[in-house]
KENU-640651 format. One line per 10 residues: number of its first residue (from 1); their letters; for each residue x, y, z of N, C-alpha, C. Coordinates in Angstrom, 1 decimal, always signed. Layout:
// residues N
NUM> a> X Y Z X Y Z X Y Z ~ ...;
***
This chain:
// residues 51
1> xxxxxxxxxx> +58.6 -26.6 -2.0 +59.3 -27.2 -3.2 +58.3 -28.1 -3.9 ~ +58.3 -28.0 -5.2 +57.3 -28.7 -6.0 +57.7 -29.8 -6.6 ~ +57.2 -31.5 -6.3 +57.3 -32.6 -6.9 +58.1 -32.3 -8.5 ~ +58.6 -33.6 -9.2 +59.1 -33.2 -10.3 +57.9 -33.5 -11.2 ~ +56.6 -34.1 -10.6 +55.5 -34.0 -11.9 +55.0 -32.8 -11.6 ~ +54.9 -32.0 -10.9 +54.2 -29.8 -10.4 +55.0 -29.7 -11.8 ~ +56.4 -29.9 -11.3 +57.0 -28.9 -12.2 +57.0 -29.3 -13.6 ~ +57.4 -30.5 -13.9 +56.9 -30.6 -15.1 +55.6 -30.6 -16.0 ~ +54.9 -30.5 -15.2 +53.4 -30.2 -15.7 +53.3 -28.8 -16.0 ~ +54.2 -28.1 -15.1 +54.1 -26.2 -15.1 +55.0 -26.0 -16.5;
11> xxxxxxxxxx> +55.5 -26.9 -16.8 +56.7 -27.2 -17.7 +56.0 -26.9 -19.1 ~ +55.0 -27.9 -18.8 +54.0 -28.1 -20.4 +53.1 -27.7 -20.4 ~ +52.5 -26.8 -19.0 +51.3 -25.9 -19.5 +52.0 -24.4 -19.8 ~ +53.3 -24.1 -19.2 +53.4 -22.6 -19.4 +54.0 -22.7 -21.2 ~ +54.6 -23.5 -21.3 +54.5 -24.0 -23.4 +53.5 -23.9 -24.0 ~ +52.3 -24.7 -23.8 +51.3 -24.2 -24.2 +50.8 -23.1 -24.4 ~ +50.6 -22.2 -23.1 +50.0 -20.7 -22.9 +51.0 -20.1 -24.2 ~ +52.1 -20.2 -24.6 +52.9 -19.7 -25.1 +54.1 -19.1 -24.7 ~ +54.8 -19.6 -23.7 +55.9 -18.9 -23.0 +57.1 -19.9 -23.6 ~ +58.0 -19.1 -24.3 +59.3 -19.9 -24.9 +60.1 -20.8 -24.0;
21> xxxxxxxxxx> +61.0 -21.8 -24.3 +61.7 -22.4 -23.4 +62.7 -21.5 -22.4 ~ +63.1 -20.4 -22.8 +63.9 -19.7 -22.4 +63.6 -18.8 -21.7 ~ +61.8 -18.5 -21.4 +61.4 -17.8 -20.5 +60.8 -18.9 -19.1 ~ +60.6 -19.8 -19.9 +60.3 -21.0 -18.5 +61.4 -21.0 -17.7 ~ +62.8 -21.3 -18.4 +63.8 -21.7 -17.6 +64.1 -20.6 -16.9 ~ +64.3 -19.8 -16.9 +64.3 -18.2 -16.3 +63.3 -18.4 -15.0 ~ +62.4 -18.8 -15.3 +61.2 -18.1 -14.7 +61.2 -19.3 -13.3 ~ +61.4 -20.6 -14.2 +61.6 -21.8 -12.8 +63.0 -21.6 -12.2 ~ +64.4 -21.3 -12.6 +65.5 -21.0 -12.4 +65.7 -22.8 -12.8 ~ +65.8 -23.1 -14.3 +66.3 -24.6 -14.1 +67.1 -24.1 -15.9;
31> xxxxxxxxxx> +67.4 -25.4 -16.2 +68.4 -25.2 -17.4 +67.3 -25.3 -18.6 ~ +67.5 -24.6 -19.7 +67.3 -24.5 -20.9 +66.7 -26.6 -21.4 ~ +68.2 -27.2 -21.4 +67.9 -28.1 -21.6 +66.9 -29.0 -20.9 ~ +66.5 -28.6 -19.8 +66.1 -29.5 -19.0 +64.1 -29.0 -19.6 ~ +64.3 -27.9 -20.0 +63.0 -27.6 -20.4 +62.6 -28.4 -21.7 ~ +63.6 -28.3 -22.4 +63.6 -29.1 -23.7 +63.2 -30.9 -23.8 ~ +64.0 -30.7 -22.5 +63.7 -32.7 -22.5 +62.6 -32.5 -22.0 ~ +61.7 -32.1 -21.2 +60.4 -32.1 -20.8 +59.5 -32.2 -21.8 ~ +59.4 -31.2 -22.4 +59.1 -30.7 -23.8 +58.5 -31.9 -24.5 ~ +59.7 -32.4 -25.0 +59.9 -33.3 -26.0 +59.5 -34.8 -26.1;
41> xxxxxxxxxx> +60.1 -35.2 -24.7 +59.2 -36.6 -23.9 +58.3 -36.7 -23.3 ~ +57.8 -35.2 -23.3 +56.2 -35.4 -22.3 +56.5 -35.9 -21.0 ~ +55.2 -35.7 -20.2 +54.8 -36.2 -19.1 +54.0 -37.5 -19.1 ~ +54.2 -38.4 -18.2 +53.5 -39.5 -18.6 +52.1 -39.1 -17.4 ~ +52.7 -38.5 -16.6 +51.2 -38.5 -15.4 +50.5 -37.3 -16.4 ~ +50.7 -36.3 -16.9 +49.7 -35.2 -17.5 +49.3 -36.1 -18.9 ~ +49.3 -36.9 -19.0 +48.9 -37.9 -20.2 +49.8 -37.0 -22.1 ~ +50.2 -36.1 -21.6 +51.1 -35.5 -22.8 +51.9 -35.9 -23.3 ~ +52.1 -36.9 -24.7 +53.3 -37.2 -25.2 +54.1 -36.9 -26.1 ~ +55.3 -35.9 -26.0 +56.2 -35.5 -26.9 +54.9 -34.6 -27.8;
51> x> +55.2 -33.2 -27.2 +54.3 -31.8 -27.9 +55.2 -31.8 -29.7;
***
């Protein structure tokens, strides 16, 4: 099982690469929105703020 900063980092690199929110969520089995709030407020440990 992966920390919630794994996954949110997996969160904001597989966005980058180009994978839509809708195929992340799929792909982690988590909600749409939940990809969205990651998204959007960044990670504070991956130094990324609001893509």
């Amino acid at each position: 099982m992966q920390t919630r900063q794994d996954r949110n980092l997996s969160i904001i690199n597989a966005y980058l690469d180009g994978y839509s929110q809708v195929e992340i969520a799929q792909y982690l089995g988590v909600s749409k929105s939940l990809i969205s709030k990651v998204i959007k407020s960044g990670d504070s440990l991956t130094g990324v703020n609001g893509i």
